[in-house]
Every structure is written in structure tokens, then in C-alpha cells.
GUMARTOR-466460 format. One record per residue: residue number from 1; residue in one letter; x negated, z negated, y negated of N, C-alpha, C, O, CB in turn. Coordinates in Angstrom, 3 decimals. Last residue first. Glycine has a CB too. Layout:
<pos: NUM, code: A, nc1: X, nc3: Z, nc2: Y, cac1: X, cac3: Z, cac2: Y, cc1: X, cc3: Z, cc2: Y, oc1: X, oc3: Z, oc2: Y, cbc1: X, cbc3: Z, cbc2: Y>
...
***
This chain:
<pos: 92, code: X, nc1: 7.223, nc3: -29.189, nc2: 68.266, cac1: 7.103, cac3: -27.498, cac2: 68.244, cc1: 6.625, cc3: -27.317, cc2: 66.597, oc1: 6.418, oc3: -26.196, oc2: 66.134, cbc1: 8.914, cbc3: -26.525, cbc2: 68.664>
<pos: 91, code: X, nc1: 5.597, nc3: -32.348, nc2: 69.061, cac1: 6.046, cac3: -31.496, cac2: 68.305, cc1: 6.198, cc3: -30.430, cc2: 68.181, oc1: 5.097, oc3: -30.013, oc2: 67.821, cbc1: 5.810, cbc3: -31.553, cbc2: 67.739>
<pos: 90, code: X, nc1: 5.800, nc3: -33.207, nc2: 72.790, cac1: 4.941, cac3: -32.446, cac2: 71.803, cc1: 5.835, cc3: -31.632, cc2: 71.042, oc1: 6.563, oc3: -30.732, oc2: 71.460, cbc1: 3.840, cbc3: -31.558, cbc2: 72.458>
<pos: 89, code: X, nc1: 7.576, nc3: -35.895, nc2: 73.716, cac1: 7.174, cac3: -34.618, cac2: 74.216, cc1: 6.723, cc3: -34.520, cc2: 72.690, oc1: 7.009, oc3: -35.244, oc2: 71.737, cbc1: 8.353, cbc3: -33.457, cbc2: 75.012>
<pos: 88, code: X, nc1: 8.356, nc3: -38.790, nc2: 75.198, cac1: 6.929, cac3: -38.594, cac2: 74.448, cc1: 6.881, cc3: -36.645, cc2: 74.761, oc1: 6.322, oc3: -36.141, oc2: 75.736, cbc1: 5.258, cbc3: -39.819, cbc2: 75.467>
<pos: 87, code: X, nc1: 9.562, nc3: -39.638, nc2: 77.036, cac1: 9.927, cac3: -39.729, cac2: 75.588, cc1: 9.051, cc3: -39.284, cc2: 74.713, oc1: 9.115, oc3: -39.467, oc2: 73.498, cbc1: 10.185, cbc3: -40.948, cbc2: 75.190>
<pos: 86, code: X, nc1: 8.961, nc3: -39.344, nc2: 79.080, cac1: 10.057, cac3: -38.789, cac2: 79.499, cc1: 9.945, cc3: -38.467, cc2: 77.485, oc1: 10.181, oc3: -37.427, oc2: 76.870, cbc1: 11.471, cbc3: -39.905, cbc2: 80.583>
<pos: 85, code: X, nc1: 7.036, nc3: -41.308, nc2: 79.635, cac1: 6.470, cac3: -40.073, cac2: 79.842, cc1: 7.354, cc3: -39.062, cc2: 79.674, oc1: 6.985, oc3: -37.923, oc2: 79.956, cbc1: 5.914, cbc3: -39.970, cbc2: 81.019>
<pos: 84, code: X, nc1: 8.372, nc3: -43.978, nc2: 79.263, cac1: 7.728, cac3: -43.150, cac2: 78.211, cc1: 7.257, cc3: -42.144, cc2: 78.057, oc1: 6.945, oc3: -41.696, oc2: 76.954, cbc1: 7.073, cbc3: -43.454, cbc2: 77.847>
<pos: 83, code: X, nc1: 11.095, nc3: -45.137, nc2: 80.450, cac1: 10.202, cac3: -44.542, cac2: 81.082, cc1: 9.382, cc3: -43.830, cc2: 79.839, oc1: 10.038, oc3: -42.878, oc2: 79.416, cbc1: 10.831, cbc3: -43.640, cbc2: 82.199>
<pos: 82, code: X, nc1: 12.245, nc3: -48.263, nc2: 78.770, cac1: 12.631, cac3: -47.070, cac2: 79.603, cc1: 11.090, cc3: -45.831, cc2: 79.903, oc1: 10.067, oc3: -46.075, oc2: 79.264, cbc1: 14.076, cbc3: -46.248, cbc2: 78.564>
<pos: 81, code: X, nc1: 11.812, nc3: -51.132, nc2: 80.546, cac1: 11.374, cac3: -50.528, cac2: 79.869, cc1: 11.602, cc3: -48.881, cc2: 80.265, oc1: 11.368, oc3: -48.308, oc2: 81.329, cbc1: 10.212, cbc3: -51.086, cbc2: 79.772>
<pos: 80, code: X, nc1: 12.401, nc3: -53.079, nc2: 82.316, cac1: 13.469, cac3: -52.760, cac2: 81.529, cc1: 13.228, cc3: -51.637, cc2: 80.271, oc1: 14.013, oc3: -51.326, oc2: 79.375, cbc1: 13.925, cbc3: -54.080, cbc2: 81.018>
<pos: 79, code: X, nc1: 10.727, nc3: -52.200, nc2: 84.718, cac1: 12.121, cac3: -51.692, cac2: 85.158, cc1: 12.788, cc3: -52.380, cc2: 83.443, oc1: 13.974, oc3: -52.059, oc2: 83.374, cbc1: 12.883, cbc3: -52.597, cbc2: 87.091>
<pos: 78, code: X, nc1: 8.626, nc3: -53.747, nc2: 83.408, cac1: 8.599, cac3: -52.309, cac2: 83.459, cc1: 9.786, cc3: -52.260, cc2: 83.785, oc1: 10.351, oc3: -52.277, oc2: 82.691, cbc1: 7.670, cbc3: -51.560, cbc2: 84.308>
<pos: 77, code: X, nc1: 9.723, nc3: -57.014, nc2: 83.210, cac1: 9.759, cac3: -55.905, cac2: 82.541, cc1: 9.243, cc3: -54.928, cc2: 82.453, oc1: 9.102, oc3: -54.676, oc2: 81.257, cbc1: 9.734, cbc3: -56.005, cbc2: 81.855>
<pos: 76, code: X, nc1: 10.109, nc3: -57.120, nc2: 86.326, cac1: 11.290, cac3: -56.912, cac2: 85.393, cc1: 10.761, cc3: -56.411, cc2: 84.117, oc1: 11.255, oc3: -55.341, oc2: 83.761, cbc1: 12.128, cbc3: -58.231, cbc2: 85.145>
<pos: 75, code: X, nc1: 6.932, nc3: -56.670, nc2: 87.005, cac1: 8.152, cac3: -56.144, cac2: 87.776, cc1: 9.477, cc3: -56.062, cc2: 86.705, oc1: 9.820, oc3: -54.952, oc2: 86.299, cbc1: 8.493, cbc3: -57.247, cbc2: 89.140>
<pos: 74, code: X, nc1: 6.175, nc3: -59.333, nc2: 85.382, cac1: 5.481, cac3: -57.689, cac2: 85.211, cc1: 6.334, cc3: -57.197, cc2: 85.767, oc1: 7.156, oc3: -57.032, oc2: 84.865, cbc1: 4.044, cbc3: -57.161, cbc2: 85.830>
<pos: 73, code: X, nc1: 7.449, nc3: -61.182, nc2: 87.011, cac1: 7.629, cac3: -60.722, cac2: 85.563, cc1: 6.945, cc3: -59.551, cc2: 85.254, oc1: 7.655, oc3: -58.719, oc2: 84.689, cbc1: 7.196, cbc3: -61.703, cbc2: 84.601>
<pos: 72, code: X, nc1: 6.426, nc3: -60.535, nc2: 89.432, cac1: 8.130, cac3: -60.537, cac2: 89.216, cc1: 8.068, cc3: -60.253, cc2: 87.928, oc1: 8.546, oc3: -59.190, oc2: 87.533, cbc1: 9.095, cbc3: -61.978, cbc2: 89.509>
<pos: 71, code: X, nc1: 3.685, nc3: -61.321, nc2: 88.937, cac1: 4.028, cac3: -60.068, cac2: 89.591, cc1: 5.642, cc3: -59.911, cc2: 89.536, oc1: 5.960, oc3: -58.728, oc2: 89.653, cbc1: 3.450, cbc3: -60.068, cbc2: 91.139>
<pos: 70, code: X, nc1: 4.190, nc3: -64.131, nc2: 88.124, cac1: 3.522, cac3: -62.686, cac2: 87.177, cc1: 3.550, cc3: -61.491, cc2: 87.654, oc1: 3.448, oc3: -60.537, oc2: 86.884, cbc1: 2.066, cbc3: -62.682, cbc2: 86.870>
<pos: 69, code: X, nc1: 4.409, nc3: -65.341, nc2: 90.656, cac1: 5.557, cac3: -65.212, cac2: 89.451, cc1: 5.516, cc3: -64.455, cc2: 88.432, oc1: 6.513, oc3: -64.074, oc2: 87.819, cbc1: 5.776, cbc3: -66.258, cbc2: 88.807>
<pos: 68, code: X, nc1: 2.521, nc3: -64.512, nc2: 92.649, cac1: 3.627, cac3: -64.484, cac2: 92.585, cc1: 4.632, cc3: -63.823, cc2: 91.500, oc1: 5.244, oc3: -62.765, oc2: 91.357, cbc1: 3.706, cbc3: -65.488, cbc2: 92.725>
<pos: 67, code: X, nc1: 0.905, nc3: -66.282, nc2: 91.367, cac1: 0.492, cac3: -64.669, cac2: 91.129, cc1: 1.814, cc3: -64.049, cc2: 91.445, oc1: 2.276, oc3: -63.180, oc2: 90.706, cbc1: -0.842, cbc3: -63.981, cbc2: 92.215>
<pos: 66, code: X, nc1: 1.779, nc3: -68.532, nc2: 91.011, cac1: 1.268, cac3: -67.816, cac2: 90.109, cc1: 1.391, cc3: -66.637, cc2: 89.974, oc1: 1.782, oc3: -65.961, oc2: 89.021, cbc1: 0.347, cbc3: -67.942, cbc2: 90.073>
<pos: 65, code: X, nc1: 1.477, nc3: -68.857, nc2: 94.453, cac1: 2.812, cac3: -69.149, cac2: 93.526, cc1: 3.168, cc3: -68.362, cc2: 91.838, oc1: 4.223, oc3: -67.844, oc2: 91.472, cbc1: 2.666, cbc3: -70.862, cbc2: 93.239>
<pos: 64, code: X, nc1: -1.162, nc3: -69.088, nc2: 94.380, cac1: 0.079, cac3: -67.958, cac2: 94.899, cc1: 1.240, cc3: -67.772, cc2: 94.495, oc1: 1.875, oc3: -66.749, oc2: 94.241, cbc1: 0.479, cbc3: -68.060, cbc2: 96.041>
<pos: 63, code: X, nc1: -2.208, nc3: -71.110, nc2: 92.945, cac1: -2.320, cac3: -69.736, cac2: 92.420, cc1: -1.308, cc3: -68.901, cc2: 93.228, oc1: -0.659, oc3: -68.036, oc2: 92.640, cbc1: -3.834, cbc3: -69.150, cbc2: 92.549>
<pos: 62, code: X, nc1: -0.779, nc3: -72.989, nc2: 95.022, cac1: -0.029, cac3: -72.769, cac2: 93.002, cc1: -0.849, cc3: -71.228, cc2: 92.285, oc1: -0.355, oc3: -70.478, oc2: 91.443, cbc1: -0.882, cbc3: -74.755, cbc2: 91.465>
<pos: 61, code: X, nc1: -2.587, nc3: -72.824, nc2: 97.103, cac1: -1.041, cac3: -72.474, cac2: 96.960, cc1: -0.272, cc3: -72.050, cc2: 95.530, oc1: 0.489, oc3: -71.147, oc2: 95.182, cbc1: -0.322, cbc3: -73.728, cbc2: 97.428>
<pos: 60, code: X, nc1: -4.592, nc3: -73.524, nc2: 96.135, cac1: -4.524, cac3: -71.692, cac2: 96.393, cc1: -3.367, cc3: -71.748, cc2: 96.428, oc1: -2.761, oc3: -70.840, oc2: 95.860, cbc1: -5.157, cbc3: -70.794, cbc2: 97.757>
<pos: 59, code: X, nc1: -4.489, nc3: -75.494, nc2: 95.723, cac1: -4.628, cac3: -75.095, cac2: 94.471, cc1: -4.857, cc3: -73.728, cc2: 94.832, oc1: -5.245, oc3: -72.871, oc2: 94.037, cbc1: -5.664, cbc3: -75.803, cbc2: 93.623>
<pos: 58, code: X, nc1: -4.482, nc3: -76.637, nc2: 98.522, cac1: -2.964, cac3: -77.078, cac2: 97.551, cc1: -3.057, cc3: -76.013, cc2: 96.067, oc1: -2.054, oc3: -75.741, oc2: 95.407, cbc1: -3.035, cbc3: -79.269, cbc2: 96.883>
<pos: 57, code: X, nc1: -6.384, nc3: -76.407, nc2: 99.371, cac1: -5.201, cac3: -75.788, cac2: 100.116, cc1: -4.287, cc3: -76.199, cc2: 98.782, oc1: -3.287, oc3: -75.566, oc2: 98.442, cbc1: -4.721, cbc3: -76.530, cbc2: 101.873>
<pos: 56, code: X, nc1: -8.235, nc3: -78.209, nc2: 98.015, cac1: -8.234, cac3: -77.164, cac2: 97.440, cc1: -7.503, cc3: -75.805, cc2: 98.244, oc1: -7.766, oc3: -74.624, oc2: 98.019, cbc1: -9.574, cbc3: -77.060, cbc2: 97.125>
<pos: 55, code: X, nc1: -7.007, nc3: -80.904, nc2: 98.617, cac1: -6.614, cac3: -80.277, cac2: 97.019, cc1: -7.213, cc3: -78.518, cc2: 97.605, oc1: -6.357, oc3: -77.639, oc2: 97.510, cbc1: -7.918, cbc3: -81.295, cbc2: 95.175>
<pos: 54, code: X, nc1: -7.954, nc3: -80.925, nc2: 101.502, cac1: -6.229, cac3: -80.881, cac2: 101.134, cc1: -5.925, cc3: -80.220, cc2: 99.563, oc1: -5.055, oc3: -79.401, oc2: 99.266, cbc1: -5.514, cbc3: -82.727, cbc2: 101.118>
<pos: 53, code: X, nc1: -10.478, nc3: -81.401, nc2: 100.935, cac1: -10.078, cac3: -79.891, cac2: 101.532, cc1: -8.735, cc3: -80.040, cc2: 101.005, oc1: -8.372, oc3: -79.308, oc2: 100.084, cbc1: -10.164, cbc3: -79.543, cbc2: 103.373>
<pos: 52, code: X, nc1: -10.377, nc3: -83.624, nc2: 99.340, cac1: -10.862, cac3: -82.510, cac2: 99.250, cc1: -10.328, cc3: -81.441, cc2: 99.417, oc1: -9.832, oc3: -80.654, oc2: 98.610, cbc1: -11.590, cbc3: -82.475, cbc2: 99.757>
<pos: 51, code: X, nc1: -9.469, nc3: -85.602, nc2: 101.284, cac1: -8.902, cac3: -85.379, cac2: 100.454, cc1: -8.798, cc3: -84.018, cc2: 99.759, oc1: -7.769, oc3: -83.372, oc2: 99.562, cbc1: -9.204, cbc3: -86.166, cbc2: 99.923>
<pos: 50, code: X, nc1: -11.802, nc3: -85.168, nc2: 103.936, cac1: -9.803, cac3: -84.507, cac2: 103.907, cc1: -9.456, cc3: -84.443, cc2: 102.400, oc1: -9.122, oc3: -83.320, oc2: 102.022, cbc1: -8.275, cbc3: -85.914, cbc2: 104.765>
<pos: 49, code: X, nc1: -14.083, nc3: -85.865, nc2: 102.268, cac1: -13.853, cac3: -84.236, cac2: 102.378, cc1: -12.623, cc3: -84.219, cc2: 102.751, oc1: -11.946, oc3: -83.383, oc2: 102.153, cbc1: -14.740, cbc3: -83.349, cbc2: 103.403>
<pos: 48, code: X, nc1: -13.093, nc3: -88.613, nc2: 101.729, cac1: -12.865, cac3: -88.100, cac2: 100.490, cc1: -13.265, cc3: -86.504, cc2: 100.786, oc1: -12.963, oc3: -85.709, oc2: 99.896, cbc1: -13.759, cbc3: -88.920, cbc2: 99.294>
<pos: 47, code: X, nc1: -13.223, nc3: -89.203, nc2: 104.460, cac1: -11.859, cac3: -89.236, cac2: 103.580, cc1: -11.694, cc3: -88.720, cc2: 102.367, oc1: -10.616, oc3: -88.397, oc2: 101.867, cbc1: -11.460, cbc3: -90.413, cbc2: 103.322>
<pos: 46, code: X, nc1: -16.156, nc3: -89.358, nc2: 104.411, cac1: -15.407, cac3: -88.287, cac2: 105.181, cc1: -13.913, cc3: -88.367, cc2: 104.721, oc1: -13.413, oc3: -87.246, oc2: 104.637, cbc1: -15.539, cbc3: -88.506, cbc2: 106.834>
<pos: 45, code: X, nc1: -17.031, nc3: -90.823, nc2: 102.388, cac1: -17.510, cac3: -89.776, cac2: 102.476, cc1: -15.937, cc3: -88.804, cc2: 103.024, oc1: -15.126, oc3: -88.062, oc2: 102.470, cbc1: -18.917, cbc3: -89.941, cbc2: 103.460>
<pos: 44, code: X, nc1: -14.566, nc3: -93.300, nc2: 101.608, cac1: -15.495, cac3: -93.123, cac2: 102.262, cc1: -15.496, cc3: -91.778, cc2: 102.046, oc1: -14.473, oc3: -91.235, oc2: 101.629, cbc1: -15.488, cbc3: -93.633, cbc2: 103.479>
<pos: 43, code: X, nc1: -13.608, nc3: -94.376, nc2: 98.641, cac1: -13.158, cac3: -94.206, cac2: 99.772, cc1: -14.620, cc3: -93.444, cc2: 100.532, oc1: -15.594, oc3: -93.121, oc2: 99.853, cbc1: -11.685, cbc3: -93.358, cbc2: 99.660>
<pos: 42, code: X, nc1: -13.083, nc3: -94.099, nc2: 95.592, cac1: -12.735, cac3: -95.810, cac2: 96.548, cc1: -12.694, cc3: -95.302, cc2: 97.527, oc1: -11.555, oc3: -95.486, oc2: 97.956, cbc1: -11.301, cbc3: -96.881, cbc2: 96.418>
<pos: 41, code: X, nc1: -12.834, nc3: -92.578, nc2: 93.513, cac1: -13.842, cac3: -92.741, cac2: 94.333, cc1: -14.022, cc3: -93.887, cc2: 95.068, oc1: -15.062, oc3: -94.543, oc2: 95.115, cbc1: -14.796, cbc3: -92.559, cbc2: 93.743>
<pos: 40, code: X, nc1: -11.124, nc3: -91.613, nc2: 91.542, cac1: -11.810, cac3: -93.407, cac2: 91.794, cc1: -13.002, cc3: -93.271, cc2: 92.483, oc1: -14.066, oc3: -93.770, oc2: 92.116, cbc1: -10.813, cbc3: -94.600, cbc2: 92.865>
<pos: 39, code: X, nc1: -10.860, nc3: -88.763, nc2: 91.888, cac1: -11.574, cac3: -89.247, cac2: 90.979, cc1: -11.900, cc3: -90.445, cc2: 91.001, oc1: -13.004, oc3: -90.679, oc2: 90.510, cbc1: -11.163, cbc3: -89.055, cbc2: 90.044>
<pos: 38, code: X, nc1: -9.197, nc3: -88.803, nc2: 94.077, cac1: -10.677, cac3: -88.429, cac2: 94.271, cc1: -11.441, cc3: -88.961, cc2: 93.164, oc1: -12.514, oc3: -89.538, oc2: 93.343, cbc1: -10.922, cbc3: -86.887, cbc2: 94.354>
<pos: 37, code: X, nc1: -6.967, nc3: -89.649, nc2: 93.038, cac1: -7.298, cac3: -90.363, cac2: 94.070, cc1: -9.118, cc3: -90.525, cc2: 94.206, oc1: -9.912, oc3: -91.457, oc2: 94.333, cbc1: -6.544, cbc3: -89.614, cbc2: 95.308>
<pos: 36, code: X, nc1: -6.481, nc3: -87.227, nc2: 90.901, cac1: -6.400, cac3: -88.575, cac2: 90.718, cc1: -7.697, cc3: -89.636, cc2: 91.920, oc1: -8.806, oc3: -90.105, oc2: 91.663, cbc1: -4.596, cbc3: -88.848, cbc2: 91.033>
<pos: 35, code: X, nc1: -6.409, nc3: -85.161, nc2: 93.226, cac1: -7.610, cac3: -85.504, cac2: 92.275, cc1: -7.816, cc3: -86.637, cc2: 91.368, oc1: -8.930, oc3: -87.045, oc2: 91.038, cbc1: -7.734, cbc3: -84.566, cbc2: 91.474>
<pos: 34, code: X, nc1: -3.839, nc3: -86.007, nc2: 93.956, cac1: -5.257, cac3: -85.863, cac2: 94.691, cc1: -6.783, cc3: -85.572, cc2: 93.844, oc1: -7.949, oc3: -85.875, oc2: 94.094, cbc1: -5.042, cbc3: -84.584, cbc2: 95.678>
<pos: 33, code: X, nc1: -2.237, nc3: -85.551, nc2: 92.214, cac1: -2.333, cac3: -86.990, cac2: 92.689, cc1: -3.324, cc3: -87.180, cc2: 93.388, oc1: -3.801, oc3: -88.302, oc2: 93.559, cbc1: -1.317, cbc3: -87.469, cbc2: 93.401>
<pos: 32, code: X, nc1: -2.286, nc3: -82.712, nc2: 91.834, cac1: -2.940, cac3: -83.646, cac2: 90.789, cc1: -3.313, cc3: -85.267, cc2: 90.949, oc1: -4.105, oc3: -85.986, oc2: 90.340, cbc1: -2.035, cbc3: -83.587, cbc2: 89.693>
<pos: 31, code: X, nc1: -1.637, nc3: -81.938, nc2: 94.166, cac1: -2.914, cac3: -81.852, cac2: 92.960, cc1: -3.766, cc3: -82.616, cc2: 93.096, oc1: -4.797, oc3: -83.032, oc2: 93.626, cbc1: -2.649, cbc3: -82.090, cbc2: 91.589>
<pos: 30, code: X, nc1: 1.439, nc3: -82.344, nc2: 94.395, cac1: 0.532, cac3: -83.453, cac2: 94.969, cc1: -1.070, cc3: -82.961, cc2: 94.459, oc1: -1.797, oc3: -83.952, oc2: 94.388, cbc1: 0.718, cbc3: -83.544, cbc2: 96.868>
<pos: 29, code: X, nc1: 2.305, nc3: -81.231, nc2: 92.042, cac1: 2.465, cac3: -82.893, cac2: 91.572, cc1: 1.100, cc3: -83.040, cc2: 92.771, oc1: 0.036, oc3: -83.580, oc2: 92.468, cbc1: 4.495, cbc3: -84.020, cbc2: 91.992>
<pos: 28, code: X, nc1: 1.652, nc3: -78.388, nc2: 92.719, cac1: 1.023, cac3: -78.998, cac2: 91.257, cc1: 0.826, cc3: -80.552, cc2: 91.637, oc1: -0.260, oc3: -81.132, oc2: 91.624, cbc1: 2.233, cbc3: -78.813, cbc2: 89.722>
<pos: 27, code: X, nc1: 3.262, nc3: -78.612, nc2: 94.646, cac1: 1.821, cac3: -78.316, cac2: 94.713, cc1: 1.249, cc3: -78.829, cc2: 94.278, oc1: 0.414, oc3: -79.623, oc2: 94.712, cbc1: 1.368, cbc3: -77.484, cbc2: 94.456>
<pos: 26, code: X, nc1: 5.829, nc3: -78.762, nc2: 93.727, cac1: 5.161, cac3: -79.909, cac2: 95.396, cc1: 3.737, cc3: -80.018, cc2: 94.990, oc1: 3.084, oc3: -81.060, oc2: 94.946, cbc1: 5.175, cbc3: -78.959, cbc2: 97.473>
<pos: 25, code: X, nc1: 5.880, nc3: -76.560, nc2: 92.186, cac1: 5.957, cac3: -78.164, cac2: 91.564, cc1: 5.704, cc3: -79.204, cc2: 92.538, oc1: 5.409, oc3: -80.360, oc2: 92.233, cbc1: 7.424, cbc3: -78.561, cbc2: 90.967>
<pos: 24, code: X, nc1: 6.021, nc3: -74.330, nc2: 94.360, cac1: 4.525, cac3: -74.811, cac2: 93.222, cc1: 4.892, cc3: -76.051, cc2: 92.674, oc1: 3.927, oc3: -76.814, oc2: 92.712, cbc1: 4.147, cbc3: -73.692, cbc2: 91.688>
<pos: 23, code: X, nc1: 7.016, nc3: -75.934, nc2: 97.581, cac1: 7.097, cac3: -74.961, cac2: 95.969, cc1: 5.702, cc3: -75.153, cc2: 95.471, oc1: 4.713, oc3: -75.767, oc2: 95.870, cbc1: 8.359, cbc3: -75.637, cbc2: 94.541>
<pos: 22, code: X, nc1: 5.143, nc3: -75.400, nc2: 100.724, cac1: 5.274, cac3: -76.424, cac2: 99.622, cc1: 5.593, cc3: -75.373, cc2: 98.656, oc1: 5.003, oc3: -74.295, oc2: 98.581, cbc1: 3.924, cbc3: -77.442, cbc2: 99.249>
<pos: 21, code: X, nc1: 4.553, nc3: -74.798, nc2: 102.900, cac1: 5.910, cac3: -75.142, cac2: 102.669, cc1: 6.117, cc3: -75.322, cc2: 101.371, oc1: 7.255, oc3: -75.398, oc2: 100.907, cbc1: 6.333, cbc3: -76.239, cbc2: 103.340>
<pos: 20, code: X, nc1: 1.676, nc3: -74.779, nc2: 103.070, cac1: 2.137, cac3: -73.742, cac2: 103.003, cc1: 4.250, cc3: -73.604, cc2: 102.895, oc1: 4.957, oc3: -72.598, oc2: 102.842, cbc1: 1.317, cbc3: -73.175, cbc2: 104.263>
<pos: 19, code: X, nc1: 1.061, nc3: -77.391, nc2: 103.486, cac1: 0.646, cac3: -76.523, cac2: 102.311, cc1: 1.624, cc3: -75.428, cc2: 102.314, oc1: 2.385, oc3: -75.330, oc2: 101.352, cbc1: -0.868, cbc3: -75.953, cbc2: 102.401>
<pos: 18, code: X, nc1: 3.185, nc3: -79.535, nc2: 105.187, cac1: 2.118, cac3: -78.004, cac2: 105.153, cc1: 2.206, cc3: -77.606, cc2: 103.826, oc1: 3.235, oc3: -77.500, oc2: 103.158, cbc1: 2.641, cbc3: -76.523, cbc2: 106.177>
<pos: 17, code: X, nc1: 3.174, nc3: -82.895, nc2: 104.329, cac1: 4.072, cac3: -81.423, cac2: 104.275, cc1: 2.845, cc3: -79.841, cc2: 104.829, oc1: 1.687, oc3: -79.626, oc2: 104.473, cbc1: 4.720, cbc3: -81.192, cbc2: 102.064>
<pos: 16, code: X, nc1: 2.714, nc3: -85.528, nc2: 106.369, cac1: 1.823, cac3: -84.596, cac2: 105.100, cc1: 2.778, cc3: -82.823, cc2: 105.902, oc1: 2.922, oc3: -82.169, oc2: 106.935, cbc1: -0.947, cbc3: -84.735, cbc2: 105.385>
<pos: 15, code: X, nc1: 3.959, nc3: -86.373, nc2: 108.417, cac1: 4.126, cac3: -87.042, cac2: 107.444, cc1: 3.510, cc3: -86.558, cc2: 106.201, oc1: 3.735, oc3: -87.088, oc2: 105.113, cbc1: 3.795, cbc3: -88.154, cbc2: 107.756>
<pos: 14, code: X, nc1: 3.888, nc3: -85.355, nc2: 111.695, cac1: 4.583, cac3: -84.788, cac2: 110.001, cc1: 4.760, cc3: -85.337, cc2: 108.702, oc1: 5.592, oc3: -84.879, oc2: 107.918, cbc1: 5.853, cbc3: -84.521, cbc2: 110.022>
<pos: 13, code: X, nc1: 3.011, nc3: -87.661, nc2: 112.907, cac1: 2.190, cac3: -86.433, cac2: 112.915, cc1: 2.386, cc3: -85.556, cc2: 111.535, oc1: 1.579, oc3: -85.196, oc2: 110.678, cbc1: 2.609, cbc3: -85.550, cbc2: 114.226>
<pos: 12, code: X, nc1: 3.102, nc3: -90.816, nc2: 110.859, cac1: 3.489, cac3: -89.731, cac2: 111.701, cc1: 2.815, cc3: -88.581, cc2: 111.483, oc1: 2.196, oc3: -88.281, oc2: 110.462, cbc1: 4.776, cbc3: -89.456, cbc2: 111.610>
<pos: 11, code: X, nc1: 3.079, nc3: -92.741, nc2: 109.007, cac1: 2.489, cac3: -92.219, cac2: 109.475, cc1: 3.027, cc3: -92.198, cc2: 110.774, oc1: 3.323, oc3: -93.107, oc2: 111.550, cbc1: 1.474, cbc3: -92.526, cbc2: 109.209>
<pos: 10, code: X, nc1: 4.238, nc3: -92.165, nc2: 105.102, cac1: 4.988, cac3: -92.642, cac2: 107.053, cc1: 4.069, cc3: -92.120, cc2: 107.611, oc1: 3.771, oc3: -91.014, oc2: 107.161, cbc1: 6.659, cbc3: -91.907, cbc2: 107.887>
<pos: 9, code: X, nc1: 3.612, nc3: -91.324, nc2: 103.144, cac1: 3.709, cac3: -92.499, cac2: 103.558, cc1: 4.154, cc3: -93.532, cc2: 104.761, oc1: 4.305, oc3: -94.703, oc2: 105.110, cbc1: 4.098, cbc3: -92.648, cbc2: 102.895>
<pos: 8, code: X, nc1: 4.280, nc3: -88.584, nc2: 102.158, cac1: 5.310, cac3: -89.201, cac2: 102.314, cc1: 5.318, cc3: -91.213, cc2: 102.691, oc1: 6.220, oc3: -92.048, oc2: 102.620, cbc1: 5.843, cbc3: -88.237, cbc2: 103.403>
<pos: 7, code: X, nc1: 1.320, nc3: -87.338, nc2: 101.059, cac1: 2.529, cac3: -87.527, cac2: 102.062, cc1: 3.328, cc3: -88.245, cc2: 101.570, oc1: 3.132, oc3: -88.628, oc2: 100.417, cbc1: 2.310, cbc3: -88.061, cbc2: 103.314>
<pos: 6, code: X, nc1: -1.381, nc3: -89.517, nc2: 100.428, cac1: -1.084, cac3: -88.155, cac2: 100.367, cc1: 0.525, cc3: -87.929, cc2: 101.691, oc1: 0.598, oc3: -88.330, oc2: 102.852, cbc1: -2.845, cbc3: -87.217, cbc2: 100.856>
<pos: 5, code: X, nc1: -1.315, nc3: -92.249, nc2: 98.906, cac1: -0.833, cac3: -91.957, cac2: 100.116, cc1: -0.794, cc3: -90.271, cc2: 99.200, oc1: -0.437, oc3: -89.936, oc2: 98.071, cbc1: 0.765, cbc3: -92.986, cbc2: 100.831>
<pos: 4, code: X, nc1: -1.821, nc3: -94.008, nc2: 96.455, cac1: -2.959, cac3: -93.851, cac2: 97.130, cc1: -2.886, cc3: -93.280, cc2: 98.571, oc1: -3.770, oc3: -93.486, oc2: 99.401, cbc1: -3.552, cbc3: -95.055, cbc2: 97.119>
<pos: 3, code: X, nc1: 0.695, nc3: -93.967, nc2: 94.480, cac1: -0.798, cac3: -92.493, cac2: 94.742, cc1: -1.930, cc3: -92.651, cc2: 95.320, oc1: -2.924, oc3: -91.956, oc2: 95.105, cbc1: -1.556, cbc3: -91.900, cbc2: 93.467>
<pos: 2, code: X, nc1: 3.163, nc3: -94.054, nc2: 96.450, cac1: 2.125, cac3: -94.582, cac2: 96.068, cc1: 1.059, cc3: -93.465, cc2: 95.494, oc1: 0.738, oc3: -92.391, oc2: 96.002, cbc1: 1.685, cbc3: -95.377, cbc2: 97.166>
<pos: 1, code: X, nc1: 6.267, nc3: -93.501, nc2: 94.122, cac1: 5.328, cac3: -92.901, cac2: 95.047, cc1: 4.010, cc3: -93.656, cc2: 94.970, oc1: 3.564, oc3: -93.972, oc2: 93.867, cbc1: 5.126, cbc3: -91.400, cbc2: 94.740>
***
């Protein structure tokens, strides 16, 4: 992959995925390749706000993804936990 291409490297209209298609490991990798990029700083003002904006669509995506995946895991384990209000009665 080049890391000086956000995309795929074909220029075409579709050649940068929607954010919003993207798994979290799409997310993460393209990031990080974007802050890579940003960090040289080889590029003009206005290329470096697309770059920009693009990371910080990309780093709401992986928090969604996040929040996502902590909301499933919180989810499985209450449902494996048996109910405590049931287990908890007062000594006679």
C-alpha cells in the first residue's frame, strides 16, 4: 500500500471507501496511515484540512465501533449473570 494515497489509489469518484462502510480494522489501519501522512507535513494547507477532516471521520468511526463492542459485552455478561434481586432475601 502506498502511504502517501488515502484509498485504494485509483482515481475515481469511488476510490476512498465511505467512512461509514468501513470495519474498525479499515478504520484503525487507514488512521493511522493518515496521521502518518499528516505528520511529514509535505503537503499544502488545504490537503492537509482533507487529510484532516478524513482522520477525524475515521476516529468517530472506531469510537463507534468501540462503543459498539462494549455495549455487546456489557449485554452478554448481564444476561450471564443470574438475576441478584431474586438472591438476595432477608435473614428470618
Amino acid at each position: 500500500m502506498n502511504r502517501d494515497v488515502i484509498g485504494n489509489g485509483e482515481v475515481r469518484d469511488d476510490a476512498i471507501t465511505p467512512v461509514e462502510e468501513l470495519n474498525y480494522e479499515q478504520a484503525r489501519d487507514e488512521l493511522l496511515e493518515t496521521v502518518s501522512i499528516l505528520e511529514r507535513g509535505e503537503m499544502n494547507l488545504d490537503e492537509a484540512l482533507r487529510y484532516w477532516e478524513r482522520g477525524e471521520a475515521l476516529a468517530a468511526r472506531c469510537e463507534e465501533h468501540l462503543a459498539g463492542a462494549k455495549q455487546r459485552v456489557e449485554q452478554a455478561l448481564a444476561a450471564s449473570r443470574p438475576d441478584q434481586s431474586t438472591d438476595t432475601q432477608p435473614a428470618e
